[in-house]
N, C-alpha and C positions, 0 to 999 in steps of 0.2 A: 103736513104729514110727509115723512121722510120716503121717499119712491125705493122700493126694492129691486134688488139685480135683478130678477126676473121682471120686473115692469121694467125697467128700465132696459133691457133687451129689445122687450118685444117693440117699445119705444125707437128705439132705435132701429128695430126691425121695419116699423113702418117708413121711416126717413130715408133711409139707404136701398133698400128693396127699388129696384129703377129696371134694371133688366128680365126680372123672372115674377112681374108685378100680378100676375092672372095668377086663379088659384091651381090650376092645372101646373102653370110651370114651378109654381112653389112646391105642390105636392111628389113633384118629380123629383126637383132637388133636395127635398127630406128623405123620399126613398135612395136616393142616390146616395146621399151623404151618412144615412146607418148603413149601406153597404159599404164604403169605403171605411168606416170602425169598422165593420168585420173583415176585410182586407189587410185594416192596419195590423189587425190582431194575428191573421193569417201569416202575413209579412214575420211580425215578431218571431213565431213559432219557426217557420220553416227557412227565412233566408237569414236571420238574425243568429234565433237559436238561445234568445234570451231567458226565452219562458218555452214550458212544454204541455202539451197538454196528455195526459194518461186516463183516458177513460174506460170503466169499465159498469159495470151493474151496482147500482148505488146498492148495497146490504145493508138491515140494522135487521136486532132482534125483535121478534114480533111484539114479544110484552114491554116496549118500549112505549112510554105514555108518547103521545104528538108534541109536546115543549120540547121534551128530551131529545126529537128523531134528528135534529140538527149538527148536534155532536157524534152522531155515525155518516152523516155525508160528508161527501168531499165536491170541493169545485172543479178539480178534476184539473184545473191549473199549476202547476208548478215552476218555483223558479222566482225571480226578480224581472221587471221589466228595467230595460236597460234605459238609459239616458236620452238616447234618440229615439226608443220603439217609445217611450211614453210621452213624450214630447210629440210626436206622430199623432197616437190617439188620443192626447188631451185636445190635439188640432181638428181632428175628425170629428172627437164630441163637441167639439164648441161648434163647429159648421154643422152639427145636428143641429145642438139649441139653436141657432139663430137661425135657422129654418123653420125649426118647431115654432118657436116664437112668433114670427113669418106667419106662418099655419095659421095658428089664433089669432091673429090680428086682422086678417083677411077673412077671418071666420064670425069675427064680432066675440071672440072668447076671451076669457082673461086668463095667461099662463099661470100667474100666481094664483088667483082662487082657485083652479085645478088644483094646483099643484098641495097646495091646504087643503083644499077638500079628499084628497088622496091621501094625505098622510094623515088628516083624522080616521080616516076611514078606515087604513090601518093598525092603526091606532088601538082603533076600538074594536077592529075585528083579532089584532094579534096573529098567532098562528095558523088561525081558522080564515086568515087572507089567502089562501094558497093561490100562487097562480104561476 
């Protein structure tokens, strides 16, 4: 049976993990490492200037059925990220995964059956997954 990226992460996560091997220092550098994407993101917006963000009060109309309410929001993002600011946060995210990874493997979890169990889950809940 052929090993998926995500098992093969977290694989790897247990091999390499030498430094931050307790679960405490793992769960520190997962917090650390989603702070640093939202940094990178930070970075983009304000010293970059690649992307912007414009936020204001999400509107739609009230007789808007719930499938439909999606095409009145906005992410509130605009812009392109540039070549370096995505390069940046593809970095950031991946030193999430491999922490998250980290996480579950120190936890006895499997990152993939999560990760399928979440997306059936959406699945099958659709729109009515709000979170």
């Amino acid at each position: 049976m052929k090993e998926t990226d995500l098992a093969t992460l977290q694989h790897l996560a247990s091999q390499y993990l030498i430094r931050h091997r307790s679960v405490l220092d793992v769960q520190s550098k997962l917090n650390e490492s989603a702070a640093r994407v939202s940094r990178a993101l930070a970075h983009a917006v304000a010293s970059c200037g690649c992307v912007q963000i414009r936020a204001e009060r999400q509107r739609f109309p009230a007789d808007v059925g719930l499938g439909d309410v999606r095409g009145f929001l906005s992410t509130h993002l605009y812009g392109e990220l540039c070549e370096r600011c995505r390069e940046a946060l593809e970095d950031e995210i991946g030193t999430t995964l491999f922490y998250l990874a980290a996480f579950c493997y120190i936890t006895g979890l499997d990152l993939d059956a999560i990760l399928r169990k979440e997306r059936d889950r959406v699945s099958a809940l659709g729109v009515y997954h709000l979170t």
